[in-house]
DSSP file (Angstrom, degrees, kcal/mol; ACC not computed):
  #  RESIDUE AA STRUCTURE BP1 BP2  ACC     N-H-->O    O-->H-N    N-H-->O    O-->H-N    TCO  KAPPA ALPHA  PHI   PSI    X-CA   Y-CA   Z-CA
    1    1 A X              0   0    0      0, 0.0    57,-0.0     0, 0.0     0, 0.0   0.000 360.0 360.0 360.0 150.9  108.0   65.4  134.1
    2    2 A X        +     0   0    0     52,-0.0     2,-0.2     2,-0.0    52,-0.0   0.849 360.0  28.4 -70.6 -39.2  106.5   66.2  137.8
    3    3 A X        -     0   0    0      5,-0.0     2,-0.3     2,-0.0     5,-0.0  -0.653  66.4-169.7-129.0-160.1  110.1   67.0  138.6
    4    4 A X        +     0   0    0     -2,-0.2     3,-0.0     1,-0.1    -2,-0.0  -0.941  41.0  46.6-154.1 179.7  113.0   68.0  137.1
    5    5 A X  S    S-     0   0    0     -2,-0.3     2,-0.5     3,-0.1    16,-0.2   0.590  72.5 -68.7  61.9 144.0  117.0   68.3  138.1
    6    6 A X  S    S+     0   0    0      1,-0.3    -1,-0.1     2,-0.1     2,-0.0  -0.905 110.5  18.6-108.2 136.1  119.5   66.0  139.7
    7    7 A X  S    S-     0   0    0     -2,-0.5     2,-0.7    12,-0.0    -1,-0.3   0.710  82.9-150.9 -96.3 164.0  119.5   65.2  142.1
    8    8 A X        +     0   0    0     -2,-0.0     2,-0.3    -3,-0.0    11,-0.2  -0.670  17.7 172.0-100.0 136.5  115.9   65.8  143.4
    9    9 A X        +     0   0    0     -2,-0.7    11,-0.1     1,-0.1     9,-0.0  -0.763  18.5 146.6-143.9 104.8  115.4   66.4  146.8
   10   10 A X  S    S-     0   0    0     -2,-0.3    -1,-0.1     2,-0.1    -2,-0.0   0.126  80.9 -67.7-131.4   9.0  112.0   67.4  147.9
   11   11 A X  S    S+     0   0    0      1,-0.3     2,-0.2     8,-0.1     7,-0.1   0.922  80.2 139.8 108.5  62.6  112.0   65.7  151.5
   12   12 A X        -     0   0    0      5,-0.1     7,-0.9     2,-0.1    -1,-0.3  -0.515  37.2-158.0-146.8  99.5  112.0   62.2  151.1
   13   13 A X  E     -A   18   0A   0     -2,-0.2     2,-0.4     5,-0.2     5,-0.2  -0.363  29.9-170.6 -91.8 143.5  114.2   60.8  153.7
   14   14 A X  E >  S-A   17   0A   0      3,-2.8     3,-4.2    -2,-0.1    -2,-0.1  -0.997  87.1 -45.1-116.8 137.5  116.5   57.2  154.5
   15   15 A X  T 3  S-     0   0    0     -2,-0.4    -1,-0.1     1,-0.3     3,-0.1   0.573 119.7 -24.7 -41.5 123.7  117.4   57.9  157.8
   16   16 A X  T 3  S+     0   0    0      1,-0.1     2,-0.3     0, 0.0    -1,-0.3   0.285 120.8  74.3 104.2 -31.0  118.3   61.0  158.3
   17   17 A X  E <  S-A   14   0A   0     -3,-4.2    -3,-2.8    -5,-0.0    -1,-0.1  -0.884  79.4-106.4-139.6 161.5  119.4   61.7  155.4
   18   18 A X  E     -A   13   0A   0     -2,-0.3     2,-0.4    -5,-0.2    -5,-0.2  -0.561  28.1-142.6 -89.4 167.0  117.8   62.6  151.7
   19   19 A X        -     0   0    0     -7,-0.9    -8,-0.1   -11,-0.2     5,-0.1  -0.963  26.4-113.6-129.2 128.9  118.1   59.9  148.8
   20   20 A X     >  -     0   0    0     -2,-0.4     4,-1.8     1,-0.1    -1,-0.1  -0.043  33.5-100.5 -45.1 168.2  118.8   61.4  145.1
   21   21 A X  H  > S+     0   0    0      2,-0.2     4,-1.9   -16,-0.2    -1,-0.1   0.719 127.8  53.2 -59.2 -38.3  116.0   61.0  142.5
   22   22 A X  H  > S+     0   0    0      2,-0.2     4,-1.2     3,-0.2    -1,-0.1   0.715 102.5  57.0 -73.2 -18.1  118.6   57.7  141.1
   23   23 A X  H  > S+     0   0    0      2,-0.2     4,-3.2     3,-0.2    -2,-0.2   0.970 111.3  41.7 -63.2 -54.3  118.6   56.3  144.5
   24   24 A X  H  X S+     0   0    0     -4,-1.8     4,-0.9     2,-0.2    -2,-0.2   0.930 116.4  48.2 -42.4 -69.2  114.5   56.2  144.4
   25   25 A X  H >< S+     0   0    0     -4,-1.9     3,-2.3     2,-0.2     5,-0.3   0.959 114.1  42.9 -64.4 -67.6  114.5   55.0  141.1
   26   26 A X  H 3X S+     0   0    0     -4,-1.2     4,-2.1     1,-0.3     5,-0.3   0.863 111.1  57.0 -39.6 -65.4  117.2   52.1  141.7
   27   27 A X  H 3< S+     0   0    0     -4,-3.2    -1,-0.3     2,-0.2    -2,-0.2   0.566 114.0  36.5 -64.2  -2.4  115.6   51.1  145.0
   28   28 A X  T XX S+     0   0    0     -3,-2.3     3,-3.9    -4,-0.9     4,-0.8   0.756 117.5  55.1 -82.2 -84.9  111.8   50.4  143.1
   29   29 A X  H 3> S+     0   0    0      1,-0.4     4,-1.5    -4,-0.2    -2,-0.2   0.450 113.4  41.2 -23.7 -49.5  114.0   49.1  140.1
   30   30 A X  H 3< S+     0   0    0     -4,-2.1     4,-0.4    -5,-0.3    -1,-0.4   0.737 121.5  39.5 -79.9 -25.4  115.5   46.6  142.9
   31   31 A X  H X4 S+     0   0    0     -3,-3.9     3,-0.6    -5,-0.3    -1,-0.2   0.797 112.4  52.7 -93.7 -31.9  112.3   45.9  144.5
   32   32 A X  H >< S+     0   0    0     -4,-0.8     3,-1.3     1,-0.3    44,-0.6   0.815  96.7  77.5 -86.4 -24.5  110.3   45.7  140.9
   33   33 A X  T 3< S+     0   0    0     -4,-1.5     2,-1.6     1,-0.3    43,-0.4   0.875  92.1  51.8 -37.5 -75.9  113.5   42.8  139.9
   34   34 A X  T <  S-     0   0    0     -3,-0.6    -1,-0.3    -4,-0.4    -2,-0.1  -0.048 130.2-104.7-123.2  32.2  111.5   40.0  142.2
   35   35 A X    <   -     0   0    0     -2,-1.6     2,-0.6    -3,-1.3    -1,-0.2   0.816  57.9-163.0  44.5  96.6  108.1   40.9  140.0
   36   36 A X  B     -B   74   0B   0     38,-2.6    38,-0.6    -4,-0.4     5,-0.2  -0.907  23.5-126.7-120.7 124.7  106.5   43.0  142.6
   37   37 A X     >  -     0   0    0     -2,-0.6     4,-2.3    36,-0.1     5,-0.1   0.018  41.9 -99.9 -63.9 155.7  102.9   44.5  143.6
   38   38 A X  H >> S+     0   0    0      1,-0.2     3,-1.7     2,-0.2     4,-0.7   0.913 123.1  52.1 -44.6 -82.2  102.4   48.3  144.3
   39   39 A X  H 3> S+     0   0    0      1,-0.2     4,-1.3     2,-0.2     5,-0.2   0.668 105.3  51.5 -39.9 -12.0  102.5   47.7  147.8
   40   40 A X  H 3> S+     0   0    0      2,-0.2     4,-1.8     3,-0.2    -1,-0.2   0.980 114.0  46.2 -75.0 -60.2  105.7   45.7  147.9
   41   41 A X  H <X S+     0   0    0     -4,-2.3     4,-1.8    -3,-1.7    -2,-0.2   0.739 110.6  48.4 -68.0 -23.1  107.5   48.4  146.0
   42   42 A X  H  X>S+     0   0    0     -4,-0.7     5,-3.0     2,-0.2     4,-0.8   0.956 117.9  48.5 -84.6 -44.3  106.2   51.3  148.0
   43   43 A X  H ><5S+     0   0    0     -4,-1.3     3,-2.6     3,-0.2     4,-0.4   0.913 114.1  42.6   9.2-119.7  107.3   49.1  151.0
   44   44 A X  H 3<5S+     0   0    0     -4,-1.8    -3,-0.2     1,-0.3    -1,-0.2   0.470 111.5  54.3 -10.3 -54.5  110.6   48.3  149.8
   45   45 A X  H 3<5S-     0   0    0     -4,-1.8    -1,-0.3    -5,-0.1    -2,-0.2   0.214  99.7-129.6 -92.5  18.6  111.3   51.5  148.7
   46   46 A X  T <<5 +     0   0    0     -3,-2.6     2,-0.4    -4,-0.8    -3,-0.2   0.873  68.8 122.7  90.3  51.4  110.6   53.1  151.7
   47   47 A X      < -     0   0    0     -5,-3.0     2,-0.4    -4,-0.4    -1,-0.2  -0.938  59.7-111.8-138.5 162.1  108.2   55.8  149.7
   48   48 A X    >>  -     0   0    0     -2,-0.4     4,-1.0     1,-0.1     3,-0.9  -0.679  41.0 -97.9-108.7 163.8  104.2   56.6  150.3
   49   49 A X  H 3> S+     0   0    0     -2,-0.4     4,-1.0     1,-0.3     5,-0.3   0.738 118.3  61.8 -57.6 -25.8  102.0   55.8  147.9
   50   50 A X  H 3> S+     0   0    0      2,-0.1     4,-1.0     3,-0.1    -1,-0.3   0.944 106.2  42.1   7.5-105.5  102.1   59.4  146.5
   51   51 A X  H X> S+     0   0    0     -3,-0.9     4,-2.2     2,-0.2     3,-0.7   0.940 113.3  50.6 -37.4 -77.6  105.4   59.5  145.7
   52   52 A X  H 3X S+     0   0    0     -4,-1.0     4,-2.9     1,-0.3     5,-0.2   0.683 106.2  56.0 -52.6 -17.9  105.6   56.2  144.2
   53   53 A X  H 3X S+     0   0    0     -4,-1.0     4,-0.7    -5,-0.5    -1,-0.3   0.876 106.8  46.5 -71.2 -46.8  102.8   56.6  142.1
   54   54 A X  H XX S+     0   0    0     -4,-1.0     4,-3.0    -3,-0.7     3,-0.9   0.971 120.2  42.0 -63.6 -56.3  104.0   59.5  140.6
   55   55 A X  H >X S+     0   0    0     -4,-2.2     4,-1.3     2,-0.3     3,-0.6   0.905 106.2  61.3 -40.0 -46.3  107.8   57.5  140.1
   56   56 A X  H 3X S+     0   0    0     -4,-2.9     4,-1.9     1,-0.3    -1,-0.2   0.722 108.5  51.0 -71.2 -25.6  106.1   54.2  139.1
   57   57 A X  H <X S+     0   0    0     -3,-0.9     4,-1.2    -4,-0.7    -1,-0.3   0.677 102.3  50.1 -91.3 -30.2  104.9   56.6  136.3
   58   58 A X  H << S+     0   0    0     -4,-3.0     4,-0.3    -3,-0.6    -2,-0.2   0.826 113.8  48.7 -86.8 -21.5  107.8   58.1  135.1
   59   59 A X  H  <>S+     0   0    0     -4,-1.3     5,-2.3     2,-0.2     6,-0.6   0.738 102.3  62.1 -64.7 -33.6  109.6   54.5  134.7
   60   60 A X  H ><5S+     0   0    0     -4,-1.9     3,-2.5     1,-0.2    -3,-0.2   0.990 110.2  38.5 -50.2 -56.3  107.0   53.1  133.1
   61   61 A X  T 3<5S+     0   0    0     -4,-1.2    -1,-0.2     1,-0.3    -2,-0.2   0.746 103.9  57.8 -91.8  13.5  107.4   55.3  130.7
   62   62 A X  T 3 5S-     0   0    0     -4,-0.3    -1,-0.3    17,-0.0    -2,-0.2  -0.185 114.7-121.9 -96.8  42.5  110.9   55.6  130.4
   63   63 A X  T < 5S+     0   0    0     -3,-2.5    16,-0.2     1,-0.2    -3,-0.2   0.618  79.2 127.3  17.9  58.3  110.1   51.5  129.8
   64   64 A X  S   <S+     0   0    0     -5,-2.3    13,-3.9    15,-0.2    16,-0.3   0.578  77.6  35.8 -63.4 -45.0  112.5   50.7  132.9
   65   65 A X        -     0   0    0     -6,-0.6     2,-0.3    11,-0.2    11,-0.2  -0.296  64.4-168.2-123.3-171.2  109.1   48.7  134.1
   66   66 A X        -     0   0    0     -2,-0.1     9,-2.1    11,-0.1     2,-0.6  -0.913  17.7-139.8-171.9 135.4  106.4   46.7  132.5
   67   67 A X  E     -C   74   0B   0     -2,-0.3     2,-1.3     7,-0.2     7,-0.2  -0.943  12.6-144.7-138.7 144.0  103.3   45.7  134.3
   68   68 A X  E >>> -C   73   0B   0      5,-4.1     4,-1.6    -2,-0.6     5,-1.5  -0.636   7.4-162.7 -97.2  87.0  102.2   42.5  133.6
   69   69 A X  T 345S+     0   0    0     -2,-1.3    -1,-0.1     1,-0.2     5,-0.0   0.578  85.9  57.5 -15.1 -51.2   98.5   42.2  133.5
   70   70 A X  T 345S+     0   0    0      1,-0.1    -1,-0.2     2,-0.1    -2,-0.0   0.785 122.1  30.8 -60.4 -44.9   98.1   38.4  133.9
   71   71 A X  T <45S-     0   0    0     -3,-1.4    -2,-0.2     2,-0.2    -1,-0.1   0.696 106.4-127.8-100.2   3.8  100.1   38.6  137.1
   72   72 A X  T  <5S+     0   0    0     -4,-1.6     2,-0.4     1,-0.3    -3,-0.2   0.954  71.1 118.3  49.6  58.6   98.9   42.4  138.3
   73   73 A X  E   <S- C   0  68B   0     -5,-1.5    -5,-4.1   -36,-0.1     2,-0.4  -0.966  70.2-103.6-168.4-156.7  102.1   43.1  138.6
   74   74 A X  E     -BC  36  67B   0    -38,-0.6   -38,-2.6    -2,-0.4     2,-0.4  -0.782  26.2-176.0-109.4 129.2  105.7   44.9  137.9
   75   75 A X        -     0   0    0     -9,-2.1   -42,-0.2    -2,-0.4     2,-0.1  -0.974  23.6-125.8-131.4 132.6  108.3   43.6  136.1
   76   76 A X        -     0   0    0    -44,-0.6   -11,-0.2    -2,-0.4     5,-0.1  -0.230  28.8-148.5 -76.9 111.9  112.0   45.1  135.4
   77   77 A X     >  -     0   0    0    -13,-3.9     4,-2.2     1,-0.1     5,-0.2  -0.120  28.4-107.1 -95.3-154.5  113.0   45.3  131.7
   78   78 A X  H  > S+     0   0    0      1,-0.2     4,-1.8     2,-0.2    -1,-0.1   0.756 127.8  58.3-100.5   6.5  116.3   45.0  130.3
   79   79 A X  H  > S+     0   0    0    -16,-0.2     4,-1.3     2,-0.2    -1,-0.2   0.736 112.8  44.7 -72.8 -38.4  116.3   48.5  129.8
   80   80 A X  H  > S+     0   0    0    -16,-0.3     4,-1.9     2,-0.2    -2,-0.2   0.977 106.5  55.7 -58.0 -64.1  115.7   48.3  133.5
   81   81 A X  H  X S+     0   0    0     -4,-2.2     4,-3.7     2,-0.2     5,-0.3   0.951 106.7  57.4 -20.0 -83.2  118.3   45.7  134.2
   82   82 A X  H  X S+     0   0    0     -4,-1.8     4,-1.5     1,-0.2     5,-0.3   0.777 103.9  49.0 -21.4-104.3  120.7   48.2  132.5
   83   83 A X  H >X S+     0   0    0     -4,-1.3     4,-1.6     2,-0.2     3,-1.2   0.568 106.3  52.4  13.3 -91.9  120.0   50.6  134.6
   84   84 A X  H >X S+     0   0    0     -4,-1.9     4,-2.6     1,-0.3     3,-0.6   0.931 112.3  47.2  -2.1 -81.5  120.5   48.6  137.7
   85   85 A X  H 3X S+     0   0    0     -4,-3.7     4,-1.0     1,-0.3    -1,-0.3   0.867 118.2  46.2 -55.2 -36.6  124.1   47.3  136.6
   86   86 A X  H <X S+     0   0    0     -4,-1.5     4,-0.9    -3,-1.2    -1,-0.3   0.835 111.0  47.7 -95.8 -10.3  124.9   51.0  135.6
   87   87 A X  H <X S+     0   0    0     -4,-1.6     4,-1.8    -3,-0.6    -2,-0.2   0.590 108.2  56.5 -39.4 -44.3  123.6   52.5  138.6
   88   88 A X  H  X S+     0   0    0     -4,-2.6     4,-1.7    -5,-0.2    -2,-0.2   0.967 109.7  46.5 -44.0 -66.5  125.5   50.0  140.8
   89   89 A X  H  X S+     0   0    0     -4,-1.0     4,-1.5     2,-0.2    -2,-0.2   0.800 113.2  49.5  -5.4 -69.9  128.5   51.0  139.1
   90   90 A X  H  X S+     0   0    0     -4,-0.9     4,-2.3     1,-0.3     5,-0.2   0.937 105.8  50.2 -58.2 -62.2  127.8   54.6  139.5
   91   91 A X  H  X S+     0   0    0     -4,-1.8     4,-1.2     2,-0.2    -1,-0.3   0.853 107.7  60.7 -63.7 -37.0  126.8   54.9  143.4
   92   92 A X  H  < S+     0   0    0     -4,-1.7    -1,-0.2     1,-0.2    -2,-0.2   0.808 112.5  35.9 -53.9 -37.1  130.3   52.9  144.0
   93   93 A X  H  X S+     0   0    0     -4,-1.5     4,-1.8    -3,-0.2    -2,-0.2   0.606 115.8  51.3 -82.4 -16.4  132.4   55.8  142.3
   94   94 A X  H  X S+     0   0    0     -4,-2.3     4,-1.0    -3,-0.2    -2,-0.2   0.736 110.6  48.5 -96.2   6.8  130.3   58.5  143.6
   95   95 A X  H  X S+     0   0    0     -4,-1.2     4,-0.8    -5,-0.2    -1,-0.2   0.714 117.1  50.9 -90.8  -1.8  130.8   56.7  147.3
   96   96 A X  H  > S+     0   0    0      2,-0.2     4,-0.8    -4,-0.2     5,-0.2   0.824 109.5  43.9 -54.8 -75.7  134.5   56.9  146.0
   97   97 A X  H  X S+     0   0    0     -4,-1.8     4,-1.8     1,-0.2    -2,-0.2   0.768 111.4  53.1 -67.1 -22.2  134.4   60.1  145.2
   98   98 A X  H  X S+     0   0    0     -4,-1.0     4,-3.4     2,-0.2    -2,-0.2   0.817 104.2  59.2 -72.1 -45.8  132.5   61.2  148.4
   99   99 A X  H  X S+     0   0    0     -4,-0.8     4,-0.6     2,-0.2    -2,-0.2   0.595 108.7  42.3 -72.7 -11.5  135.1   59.6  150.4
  100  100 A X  H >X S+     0   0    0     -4,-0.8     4,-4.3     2,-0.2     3,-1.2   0.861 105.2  59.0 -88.1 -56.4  137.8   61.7  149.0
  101  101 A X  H 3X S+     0   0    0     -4,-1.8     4,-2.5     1,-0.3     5,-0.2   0.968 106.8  55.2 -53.8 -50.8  135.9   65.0  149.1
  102  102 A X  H 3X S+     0   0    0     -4,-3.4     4,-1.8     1,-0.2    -1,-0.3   0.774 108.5  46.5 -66.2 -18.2  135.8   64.2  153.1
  103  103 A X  H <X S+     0   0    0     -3,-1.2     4,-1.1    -4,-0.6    -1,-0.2   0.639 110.3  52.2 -75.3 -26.5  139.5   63.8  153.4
  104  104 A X  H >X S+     0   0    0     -4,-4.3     4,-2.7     2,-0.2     3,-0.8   0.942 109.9  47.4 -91.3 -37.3  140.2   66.7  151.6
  105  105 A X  H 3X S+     0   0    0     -4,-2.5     4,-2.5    -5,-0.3     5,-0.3   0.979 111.7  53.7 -23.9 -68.4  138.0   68.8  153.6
  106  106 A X  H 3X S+     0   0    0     -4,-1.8     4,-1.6    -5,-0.2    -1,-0.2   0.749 113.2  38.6 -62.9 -15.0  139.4   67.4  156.5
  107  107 A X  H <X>S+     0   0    0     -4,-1.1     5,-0.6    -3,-0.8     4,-0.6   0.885 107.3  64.1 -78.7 -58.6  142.8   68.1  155.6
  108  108 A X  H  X5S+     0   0    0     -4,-2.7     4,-1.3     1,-0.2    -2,-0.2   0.798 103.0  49.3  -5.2 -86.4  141.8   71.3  154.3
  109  109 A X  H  X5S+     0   0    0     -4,-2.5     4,-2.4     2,-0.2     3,-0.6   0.791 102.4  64.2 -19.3 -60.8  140.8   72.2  157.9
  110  110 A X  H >X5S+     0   0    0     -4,-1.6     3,-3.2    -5,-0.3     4,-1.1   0.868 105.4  42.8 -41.5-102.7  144.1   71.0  158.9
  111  111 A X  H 3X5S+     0   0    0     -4,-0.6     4,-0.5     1,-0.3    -1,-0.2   0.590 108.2  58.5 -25.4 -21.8  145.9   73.8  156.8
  112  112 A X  H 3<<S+     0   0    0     -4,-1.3     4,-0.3    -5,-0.6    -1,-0.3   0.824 108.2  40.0-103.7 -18.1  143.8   76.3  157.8
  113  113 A X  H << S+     0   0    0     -3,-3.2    -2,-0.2    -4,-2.4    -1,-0.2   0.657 109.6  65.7 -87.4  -0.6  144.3   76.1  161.6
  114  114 A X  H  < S+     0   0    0     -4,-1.1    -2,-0.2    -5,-0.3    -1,-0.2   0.766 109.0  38.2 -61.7 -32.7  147.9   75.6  160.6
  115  115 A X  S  < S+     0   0    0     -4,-0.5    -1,-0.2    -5,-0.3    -2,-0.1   0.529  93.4  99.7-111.4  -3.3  147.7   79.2  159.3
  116  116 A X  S    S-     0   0    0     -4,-0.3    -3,-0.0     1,-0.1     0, 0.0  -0.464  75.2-124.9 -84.6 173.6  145.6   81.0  161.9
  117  117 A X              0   0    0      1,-0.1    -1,-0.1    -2,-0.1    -4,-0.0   0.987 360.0 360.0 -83.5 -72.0  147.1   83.1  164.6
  118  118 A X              0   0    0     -3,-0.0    -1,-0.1     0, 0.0    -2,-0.0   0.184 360.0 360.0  18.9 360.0  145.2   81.0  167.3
């Protein structure tokens, strides 16, 4: 593989902010659903044609995608599907879990000017 580790973060921003290596891949997977041409998915998934080239290449072969000759284009398999539905799933507990970690921080904080001399 071109990259390795989770999540990868190598400068490819949604505003502001970096998007995991499963965000990319779910957002072509969501774009590649509606049977889509490269340019639609690089579009869509907010990536340059680079990037996506390289991605487009690691789904294929993890047979997420399919490209359909007859219509020159990409189509989501149910391996893909999968994926999608458990990736949905996923990003809802980790925004879950995200939302916790920032309330205990902030409380955190709370305790610790509770305990300074200040």
């Amino acid at each position: 593989m071109w990259f390795s580790g989770l999540p990868l973060r190598f400068g490819v921003f949604l505003l502001g902010s970096y998007r995991s290596r499963l965000d990319i891949i779910a957002d072509i997977l969501r774009a590649v659903s509606q049977n889509a041409k490269k340019t639609q998915i690089m579009y869509q998934a907010n990536l340059s044609y680079k990037i996506l080239t390289k991605y487009l290449s690691e789904v294929s072969r993890a047979s997420l995608i399919i490209f359909v000759e007859e219509k020159r284009c990409y189509q989501l398999t149910d391996k893909g599907q999968r994926f999608l539905e458990t990736y949905r799933k996923y990003s809802k507990y980790n925004r879950h879990v995200e939302e916790r970690l920032t309330l205990i921080k902030s409380q955190r904080k709370i305790l610790e000017a509770l305990c300074s001399s200040k």
